[in-house]
PDB file of N, CA, C, O and CB in Angstrom:
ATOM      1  N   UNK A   1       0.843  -1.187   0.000  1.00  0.00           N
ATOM      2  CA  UNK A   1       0.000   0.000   0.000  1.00  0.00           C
ATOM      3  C   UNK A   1       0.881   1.241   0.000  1.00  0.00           C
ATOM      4  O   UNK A   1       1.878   1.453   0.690  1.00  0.00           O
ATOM      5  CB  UNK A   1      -0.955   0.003   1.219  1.00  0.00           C
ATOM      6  N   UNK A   2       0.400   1.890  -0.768  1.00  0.00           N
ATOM      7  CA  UNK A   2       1.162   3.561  -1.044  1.00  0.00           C
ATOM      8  C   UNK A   2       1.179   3.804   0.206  1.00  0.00           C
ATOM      9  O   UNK A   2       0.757   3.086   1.112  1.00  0.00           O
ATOM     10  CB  UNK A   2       0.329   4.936  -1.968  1.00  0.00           C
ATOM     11  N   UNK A   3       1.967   5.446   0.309  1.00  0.00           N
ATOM     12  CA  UNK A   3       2.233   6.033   1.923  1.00  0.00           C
ATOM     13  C   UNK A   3       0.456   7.260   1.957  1.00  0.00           C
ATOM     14  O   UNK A   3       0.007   7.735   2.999  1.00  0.00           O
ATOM     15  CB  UNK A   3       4.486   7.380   2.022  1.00  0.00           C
ATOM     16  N   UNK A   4       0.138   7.365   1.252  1.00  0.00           N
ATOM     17  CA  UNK A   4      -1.481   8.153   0.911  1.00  0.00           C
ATOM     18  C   UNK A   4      -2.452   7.553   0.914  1.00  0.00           C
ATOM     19  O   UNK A   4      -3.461   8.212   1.163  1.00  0.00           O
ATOM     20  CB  UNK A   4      -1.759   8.730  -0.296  1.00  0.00           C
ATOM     21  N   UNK A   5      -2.626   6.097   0.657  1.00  0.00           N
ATOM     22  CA  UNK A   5      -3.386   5.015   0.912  1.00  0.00           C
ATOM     23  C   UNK A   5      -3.524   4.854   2.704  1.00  0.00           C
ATOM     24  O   UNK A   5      -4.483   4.935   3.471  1.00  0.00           O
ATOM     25  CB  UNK A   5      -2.636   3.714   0.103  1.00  0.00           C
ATOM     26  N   UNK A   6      -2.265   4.627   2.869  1.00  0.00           N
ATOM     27  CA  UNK A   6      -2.156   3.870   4.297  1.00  0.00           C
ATOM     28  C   UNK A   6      -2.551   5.529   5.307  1.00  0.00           C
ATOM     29  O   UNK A   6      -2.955   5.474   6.468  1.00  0.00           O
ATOM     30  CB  UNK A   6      -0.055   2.936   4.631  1.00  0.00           C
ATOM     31  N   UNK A   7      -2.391   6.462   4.783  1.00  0.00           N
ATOM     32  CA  UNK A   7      -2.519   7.730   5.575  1.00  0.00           C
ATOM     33  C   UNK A   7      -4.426   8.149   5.291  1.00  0.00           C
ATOM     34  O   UNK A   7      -4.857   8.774   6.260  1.00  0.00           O
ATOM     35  CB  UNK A   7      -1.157   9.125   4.800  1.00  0.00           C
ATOM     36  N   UNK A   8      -5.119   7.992   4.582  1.00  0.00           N
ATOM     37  CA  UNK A   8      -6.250   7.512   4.462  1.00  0.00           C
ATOM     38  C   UNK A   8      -7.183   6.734   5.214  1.00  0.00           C
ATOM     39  O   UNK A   8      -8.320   7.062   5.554  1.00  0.00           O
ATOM     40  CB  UNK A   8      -6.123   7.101   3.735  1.00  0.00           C
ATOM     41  N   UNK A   9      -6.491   5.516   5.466  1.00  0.00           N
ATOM     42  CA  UNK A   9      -6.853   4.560   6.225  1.00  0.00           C
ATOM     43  C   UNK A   9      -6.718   5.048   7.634  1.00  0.00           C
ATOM     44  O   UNK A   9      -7.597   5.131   8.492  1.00  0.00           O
ATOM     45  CB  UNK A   9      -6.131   3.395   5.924  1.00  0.00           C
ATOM     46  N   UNK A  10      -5.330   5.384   7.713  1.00  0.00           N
ATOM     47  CA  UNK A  10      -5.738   6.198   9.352  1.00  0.00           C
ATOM     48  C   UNK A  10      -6.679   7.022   9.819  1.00  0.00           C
ATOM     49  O   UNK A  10      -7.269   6.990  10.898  1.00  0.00           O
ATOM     50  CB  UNK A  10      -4.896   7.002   9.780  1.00  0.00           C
ATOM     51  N   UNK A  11      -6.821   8.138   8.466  1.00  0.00           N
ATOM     52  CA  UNK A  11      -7.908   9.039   8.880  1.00  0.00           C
ATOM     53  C   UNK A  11      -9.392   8.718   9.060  1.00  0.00           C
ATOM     54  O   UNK A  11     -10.268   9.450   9.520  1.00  0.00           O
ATOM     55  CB  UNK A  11      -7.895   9.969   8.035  1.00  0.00           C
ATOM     56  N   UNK A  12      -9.487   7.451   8.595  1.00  0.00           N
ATOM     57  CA  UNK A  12     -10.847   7.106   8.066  1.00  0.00           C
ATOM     58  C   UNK A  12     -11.124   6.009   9.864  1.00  0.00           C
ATOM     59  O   UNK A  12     -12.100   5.848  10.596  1.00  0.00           O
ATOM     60  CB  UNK A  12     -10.770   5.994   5.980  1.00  0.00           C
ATOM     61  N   UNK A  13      -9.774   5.544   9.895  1.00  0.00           N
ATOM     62  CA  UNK A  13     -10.005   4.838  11.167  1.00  0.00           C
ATOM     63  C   UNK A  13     -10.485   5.761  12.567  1.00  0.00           C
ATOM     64  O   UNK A  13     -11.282   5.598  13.491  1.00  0.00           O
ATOM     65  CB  UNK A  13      -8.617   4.106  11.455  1.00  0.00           C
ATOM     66  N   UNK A  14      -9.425   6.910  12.105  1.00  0.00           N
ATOM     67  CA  UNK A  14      -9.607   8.019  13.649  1.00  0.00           C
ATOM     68  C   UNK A  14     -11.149   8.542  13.490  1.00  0.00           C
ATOM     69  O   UNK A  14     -11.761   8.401  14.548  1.00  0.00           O
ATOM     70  CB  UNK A  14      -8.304   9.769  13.671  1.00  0.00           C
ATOM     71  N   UNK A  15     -11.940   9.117  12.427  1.00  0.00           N
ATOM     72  CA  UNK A  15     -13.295   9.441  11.893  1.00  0.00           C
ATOM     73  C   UNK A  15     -14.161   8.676  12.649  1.00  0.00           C
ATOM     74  O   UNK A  15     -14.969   9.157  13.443  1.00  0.00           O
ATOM     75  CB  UNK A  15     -13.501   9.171  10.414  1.00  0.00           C
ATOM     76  N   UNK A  16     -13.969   7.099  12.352  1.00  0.00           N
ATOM     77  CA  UNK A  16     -14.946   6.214  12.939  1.00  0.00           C
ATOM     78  C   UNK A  16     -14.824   6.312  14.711  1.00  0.00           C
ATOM     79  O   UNK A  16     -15.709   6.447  15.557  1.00  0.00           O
ATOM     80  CB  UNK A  16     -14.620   4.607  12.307  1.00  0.00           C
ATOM     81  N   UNK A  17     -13.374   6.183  14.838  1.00  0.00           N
ATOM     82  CA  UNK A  17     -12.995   6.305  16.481  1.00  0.00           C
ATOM     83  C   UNK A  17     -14.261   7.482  17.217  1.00  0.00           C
ATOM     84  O   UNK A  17     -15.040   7.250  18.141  1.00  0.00           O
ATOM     85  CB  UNK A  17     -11.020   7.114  16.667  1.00  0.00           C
ATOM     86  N   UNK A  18     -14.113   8.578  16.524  1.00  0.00           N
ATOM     87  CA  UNK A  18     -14.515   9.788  16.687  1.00  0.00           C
ATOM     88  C   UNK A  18     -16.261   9.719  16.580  1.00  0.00           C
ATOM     89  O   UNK A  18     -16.862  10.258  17.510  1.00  0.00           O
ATOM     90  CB  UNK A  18     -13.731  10.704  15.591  1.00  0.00           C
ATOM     91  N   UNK A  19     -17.104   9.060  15.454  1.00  0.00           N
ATOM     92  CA  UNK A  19     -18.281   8.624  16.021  1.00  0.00           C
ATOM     93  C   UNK A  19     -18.754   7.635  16.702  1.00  0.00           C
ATOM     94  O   UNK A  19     -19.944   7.584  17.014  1.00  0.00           O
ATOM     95  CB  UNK A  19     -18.847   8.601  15.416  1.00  0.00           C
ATOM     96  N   UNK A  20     -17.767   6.595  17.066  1.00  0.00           N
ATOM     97  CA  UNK A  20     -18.300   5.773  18.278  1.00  0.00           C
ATOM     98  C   UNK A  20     -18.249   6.016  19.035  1.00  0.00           C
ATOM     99  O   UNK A  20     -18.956   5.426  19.852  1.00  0.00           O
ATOM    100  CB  UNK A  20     -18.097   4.904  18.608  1.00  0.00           C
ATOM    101  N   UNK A  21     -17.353   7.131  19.504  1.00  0.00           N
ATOM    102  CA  UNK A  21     -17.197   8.035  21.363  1.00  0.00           C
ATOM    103  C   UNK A  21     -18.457   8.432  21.426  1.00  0.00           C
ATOM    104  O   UNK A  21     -19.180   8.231  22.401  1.00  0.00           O
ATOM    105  CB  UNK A  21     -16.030   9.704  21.686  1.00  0.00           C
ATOM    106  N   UNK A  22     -18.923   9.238  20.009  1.00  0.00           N
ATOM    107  CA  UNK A  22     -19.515  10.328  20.191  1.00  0.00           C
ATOM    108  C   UNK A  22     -21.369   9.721  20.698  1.00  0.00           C
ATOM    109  O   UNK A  22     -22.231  10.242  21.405  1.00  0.00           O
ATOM    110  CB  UNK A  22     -19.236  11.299  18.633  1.00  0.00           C
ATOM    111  N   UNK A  23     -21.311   8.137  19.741  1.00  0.00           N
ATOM    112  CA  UNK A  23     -22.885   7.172  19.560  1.00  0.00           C
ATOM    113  C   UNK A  23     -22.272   6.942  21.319  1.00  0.00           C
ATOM    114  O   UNK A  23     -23.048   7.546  22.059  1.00  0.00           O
ATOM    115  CB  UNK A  23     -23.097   5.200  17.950  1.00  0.00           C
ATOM    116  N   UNK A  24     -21.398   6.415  21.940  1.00  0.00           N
ATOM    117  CA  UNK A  24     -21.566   5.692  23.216  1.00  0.00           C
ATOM    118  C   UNK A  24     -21.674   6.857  24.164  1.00  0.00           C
ATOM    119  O   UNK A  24     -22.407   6.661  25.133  1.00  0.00           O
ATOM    120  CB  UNK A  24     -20.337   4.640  23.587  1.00  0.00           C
ATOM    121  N   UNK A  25     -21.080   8.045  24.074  1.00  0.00           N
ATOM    122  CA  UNK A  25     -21.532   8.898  24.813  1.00  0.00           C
ATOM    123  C   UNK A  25     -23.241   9.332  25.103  1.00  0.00           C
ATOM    124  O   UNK A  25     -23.735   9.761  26.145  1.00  0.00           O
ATOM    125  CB  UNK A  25     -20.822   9.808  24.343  1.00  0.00           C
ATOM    126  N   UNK A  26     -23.724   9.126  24.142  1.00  0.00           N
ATOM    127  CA  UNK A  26     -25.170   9.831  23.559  1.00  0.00           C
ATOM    128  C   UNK A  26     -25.996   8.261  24.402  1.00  0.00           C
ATOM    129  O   UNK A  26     -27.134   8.326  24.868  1.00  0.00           O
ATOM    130  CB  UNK A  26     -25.358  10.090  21.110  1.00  0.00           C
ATOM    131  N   UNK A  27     -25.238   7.113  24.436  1.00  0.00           N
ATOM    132  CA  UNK A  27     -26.168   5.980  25.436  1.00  0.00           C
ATOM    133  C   UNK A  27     -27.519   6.026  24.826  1.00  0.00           C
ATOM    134  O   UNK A  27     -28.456   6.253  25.592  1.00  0.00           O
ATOM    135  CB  UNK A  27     -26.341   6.430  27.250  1.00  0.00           C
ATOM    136  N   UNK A  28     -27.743   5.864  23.691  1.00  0.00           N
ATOM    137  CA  UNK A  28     -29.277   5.048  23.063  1.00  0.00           C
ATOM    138  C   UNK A  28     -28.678   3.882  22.493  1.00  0.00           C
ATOM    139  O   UNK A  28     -27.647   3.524  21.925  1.00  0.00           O
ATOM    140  CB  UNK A  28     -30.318   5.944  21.688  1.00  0.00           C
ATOM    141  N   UNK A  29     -30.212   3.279  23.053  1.00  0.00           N
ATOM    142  CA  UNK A  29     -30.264   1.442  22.767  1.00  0.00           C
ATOM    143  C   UNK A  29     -30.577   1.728  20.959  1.00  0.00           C
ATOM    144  O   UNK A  29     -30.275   0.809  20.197  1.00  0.00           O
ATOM    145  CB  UNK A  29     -32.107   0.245  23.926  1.00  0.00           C
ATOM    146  N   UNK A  30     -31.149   2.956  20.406  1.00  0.00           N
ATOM    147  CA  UNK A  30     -31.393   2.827  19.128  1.00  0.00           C
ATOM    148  C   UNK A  30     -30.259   2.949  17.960  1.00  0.00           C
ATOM    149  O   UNK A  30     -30.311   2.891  16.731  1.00  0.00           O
ATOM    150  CB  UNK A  30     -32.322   3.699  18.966  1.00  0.00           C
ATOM    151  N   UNK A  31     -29.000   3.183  19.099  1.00  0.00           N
ATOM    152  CA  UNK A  31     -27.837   3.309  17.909  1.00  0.00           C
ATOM    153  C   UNK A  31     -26.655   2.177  18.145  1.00  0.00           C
ATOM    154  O   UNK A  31     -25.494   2.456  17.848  1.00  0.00           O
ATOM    155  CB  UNK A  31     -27.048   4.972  17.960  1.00  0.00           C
ATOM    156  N   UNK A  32     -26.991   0.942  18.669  1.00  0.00           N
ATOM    157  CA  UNK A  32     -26.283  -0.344  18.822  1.00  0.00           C
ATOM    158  C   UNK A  32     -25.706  -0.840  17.992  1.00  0.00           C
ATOM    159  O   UNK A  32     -24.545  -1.248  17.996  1.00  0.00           O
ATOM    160  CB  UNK A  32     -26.860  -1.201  19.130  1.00  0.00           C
ATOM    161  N   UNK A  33     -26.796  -0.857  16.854  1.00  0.00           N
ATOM    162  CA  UNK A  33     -26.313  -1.406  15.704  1.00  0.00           C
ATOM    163  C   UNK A  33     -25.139  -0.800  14.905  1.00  0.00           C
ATOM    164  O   UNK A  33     -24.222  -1.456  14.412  1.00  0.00           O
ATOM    165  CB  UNK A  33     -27.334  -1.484  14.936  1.00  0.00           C
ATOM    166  N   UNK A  34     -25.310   0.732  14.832  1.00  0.00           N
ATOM    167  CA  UNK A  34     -24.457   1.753  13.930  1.00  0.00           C
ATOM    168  C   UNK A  34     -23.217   1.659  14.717  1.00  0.00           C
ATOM    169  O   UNK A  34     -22.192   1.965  14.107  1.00  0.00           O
ATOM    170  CB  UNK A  34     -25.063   3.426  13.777  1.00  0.00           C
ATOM    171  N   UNK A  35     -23.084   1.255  16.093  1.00  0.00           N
ATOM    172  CA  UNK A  35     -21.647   1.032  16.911  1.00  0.00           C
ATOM    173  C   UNK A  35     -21.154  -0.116  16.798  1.00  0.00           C
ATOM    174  O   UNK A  35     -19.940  -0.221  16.974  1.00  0.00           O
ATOM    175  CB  UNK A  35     -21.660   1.196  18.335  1.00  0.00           C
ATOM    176  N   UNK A  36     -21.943  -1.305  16.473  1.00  0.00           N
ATOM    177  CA  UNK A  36     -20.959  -2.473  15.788  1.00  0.00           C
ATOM    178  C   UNK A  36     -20.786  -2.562  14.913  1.00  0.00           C
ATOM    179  O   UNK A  36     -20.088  -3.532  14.614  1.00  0.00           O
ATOM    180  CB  UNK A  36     -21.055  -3.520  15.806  1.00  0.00           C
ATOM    181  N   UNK A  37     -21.295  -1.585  13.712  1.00  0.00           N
ATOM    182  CA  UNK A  37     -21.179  -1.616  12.155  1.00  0.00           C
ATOM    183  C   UNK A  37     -19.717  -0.643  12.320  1.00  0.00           C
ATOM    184  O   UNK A  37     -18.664  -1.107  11.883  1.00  0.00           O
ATOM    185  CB  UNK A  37     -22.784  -0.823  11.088  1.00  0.00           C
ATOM    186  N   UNK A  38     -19.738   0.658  12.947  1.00  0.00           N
ATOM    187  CA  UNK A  38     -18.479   0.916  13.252  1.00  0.00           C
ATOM    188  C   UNK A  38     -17.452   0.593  13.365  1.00  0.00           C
ATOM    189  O   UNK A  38     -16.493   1.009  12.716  1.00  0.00           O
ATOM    190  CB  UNK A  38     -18.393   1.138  13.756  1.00  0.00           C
ATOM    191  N   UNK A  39     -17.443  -0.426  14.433  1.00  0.00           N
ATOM    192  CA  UNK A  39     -16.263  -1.381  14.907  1.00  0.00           C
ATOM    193  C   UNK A  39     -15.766  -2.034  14.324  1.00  0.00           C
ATOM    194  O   UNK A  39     -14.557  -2.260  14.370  1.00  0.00           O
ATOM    195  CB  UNK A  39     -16.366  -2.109  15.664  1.00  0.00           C
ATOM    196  N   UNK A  40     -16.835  -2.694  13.361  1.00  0.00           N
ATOM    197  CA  UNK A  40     -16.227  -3.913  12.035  1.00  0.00           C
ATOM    198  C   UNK A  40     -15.667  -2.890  10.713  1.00  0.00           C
ATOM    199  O   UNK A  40     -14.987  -3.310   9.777  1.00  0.00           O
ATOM    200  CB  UNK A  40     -17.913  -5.195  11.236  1.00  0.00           C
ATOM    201  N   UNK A  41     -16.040  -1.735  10.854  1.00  0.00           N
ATOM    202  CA  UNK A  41     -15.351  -1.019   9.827  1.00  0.00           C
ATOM    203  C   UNK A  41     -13.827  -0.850  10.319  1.00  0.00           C
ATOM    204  O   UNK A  41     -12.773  -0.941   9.691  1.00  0.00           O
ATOM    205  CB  UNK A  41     -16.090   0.406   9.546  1.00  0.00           C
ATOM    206  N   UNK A  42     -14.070  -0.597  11.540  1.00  0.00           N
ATOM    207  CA  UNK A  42     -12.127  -0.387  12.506  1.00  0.00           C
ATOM    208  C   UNK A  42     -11.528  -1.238  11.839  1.00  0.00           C
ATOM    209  O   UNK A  42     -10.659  -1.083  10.981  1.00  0.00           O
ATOM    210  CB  UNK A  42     -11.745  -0.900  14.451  1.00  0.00           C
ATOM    211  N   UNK A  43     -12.108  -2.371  12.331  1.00  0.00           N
ATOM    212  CA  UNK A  43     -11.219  -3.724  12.305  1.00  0.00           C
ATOM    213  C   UNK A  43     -10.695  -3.824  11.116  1.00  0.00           C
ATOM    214  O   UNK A  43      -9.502  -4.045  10.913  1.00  0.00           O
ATOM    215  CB  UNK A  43     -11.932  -5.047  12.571  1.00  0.00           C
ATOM    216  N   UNK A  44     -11.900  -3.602   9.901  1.00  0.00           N
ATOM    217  CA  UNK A  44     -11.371  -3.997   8.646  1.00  0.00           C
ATOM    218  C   UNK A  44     -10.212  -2.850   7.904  1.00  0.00           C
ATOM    219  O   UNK A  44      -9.374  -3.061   7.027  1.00  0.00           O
ATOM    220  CB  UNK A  44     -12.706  -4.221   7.715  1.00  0.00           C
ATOM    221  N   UNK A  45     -10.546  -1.614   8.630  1.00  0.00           N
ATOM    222  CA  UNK A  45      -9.385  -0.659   8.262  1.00  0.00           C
ATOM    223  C   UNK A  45      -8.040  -0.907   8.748  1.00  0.00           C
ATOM    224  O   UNK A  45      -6.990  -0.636   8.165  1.00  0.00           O
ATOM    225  CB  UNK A  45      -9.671   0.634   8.706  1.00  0.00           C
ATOM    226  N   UNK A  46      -8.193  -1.460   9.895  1.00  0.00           N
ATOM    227  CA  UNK A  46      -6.713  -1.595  10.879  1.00  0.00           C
ATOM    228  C   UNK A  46      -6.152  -3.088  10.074  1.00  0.00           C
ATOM    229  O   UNK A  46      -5.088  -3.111   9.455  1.00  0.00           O
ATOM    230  CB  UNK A  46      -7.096  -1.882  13.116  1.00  0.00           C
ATOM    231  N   UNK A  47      -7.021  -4.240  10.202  1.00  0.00           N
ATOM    232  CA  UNK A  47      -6.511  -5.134   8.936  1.00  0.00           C
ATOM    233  C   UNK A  47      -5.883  -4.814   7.640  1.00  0.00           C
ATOM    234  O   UNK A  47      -4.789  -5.290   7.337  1.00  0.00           O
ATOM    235  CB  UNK A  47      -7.470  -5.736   8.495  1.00  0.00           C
ATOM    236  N   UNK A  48      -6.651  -3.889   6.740  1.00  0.00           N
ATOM    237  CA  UNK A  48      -5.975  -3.779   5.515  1.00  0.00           C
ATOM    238  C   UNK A  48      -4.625  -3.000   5.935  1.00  0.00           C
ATOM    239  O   UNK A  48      -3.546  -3.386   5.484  1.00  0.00           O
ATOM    240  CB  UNK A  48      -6.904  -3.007   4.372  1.00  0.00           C
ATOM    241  N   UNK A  49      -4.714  -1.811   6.876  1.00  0.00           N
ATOM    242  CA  UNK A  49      -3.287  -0.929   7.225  1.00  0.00           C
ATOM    243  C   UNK A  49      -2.349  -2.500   7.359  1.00  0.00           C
ATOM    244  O   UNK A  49      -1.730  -3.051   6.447  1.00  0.00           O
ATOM    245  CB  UNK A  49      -3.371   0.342   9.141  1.00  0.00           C
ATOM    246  N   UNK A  50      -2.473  -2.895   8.583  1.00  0.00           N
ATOM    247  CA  UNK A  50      -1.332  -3.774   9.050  1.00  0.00           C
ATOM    248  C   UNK A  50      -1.125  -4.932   8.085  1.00  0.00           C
ATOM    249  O   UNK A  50       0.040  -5.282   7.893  1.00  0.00           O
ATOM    250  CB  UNK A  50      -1.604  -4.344  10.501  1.00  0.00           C
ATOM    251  N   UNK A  51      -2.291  -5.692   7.333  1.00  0.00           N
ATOM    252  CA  UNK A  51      -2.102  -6.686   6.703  1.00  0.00           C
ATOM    253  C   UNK A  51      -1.005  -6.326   4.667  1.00  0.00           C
ATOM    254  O   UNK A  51      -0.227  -6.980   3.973  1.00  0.00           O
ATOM    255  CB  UNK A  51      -3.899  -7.265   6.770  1.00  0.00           C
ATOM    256  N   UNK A  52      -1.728  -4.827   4.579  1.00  0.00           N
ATOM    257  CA  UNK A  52      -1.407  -4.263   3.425  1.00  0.00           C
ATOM    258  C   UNK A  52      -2.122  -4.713   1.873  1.00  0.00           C
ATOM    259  O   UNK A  52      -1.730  -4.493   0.727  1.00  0.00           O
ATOM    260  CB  UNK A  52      -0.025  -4.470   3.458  1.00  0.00           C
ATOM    261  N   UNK A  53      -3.460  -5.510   2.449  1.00  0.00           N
ATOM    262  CA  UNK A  53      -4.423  -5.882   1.472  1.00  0.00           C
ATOM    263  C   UNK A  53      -5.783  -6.122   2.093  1.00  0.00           C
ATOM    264  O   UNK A  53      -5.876  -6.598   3.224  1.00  0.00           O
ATOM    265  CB  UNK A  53      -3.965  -7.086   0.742  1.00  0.00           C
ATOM    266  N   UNK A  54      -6.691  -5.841   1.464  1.00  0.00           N
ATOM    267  CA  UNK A  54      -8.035  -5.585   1.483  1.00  0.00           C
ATOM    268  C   UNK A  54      -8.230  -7.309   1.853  1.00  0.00           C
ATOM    269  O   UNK A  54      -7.735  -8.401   1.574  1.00  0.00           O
ATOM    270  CB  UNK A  54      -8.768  -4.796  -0.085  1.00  0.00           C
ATOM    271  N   UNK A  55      -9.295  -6.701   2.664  1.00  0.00           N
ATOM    272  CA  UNK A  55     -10.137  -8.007   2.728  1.00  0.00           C
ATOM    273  C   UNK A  55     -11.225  -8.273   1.844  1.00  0.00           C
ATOM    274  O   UNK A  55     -12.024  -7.389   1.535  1.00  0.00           O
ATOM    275  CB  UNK A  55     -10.710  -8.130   3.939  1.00  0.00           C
ATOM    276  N   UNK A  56     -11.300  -9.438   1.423  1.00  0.00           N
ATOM    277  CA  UNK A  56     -12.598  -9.514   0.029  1.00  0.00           C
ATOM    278  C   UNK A  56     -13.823  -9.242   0.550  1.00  0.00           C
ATOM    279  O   UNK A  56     -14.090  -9.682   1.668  1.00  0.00           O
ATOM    280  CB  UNK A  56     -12.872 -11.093  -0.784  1.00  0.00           C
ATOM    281  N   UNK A  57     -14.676  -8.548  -0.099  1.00  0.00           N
ATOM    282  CA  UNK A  57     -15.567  -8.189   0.862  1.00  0.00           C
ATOM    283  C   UNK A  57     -16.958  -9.454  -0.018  1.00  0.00           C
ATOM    284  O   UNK A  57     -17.117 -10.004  -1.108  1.00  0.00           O
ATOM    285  CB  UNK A  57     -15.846  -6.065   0.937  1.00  0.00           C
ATOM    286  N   UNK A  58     -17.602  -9.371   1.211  1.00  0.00           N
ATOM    287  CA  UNK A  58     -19.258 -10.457   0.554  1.00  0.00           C
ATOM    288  C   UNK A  58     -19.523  -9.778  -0.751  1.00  0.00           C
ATOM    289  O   UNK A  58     -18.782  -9.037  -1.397  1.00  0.00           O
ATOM    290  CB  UNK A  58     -21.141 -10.282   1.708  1.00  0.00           C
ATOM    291  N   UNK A  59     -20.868 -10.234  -1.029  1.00  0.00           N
ATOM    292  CA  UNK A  59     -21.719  -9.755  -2.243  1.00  0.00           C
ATOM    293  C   UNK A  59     -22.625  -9.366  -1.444  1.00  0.00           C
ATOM    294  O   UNK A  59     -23.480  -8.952  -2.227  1.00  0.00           O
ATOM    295  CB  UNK A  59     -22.210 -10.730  -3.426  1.00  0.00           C
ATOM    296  N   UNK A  60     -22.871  -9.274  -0.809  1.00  0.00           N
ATOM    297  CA  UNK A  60     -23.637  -8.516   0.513  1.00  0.00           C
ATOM    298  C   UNK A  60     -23.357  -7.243   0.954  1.00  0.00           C
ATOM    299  O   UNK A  60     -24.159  -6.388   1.328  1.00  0.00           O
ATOM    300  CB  UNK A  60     -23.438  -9.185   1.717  1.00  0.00           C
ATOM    301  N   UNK A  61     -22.160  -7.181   0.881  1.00  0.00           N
ATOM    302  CA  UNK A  61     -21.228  -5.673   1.577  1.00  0.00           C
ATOM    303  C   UNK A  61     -20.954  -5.109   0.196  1.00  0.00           C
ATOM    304  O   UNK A  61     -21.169  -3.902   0.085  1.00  0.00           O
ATOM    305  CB  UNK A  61     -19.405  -5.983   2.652  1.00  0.00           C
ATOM    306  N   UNK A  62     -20.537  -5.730  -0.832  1.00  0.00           N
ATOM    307  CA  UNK A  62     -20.666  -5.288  -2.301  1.00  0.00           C
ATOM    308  C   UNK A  62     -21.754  -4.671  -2.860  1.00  0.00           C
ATOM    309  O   UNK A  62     -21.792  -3.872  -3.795  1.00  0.00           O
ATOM    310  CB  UNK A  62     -20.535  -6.259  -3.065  1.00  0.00           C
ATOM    311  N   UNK A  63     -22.680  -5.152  -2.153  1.00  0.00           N
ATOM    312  CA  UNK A  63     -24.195  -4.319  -2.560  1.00  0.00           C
ATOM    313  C   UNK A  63     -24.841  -3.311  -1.840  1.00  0.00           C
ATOM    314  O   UNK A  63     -25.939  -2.774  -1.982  1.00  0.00           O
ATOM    315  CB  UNK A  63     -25.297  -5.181  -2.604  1.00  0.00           C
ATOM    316  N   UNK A  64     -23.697  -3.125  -0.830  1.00  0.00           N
ATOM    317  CA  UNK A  64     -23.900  -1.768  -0.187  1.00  0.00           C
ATOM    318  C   UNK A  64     -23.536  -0.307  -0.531  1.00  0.00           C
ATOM    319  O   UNK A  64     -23.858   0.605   0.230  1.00  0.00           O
ATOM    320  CB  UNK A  64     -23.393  -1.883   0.825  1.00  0.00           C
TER     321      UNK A  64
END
């Protein structure tokens, strides 16, 4: 991965960091879901940074 790619990925990781403080601060049961959809976005950003390739995504997540 380029050095603009991988600097991307950080920003996009710190972004998400930055609305899950913001959903767990706020404590509604109606935004649970949008905080584990979050998290699996972390993961998959911090994977591609450290791994240096994308994870294949479903045809499910493809159709998102």
């Amino acid at each position: 991965l380029d050095m603009n790619y991988k600097r991307r990925l950080r920003e996009m990781h710190e972004e998400l960091a930055a609305m899950e403080t913001y959903l767990l601060q706020k404590d509604n049961p109606a935004t649970k879901g949008l905080i584990r959809d979050i998290r699996v976005a972390k993961d998959y950003l911090r994977y591609t940074e450290e791994s240096g390739q994308a994870i294949p995504l479903t045809q499910e997540e493809q159709a998102d």
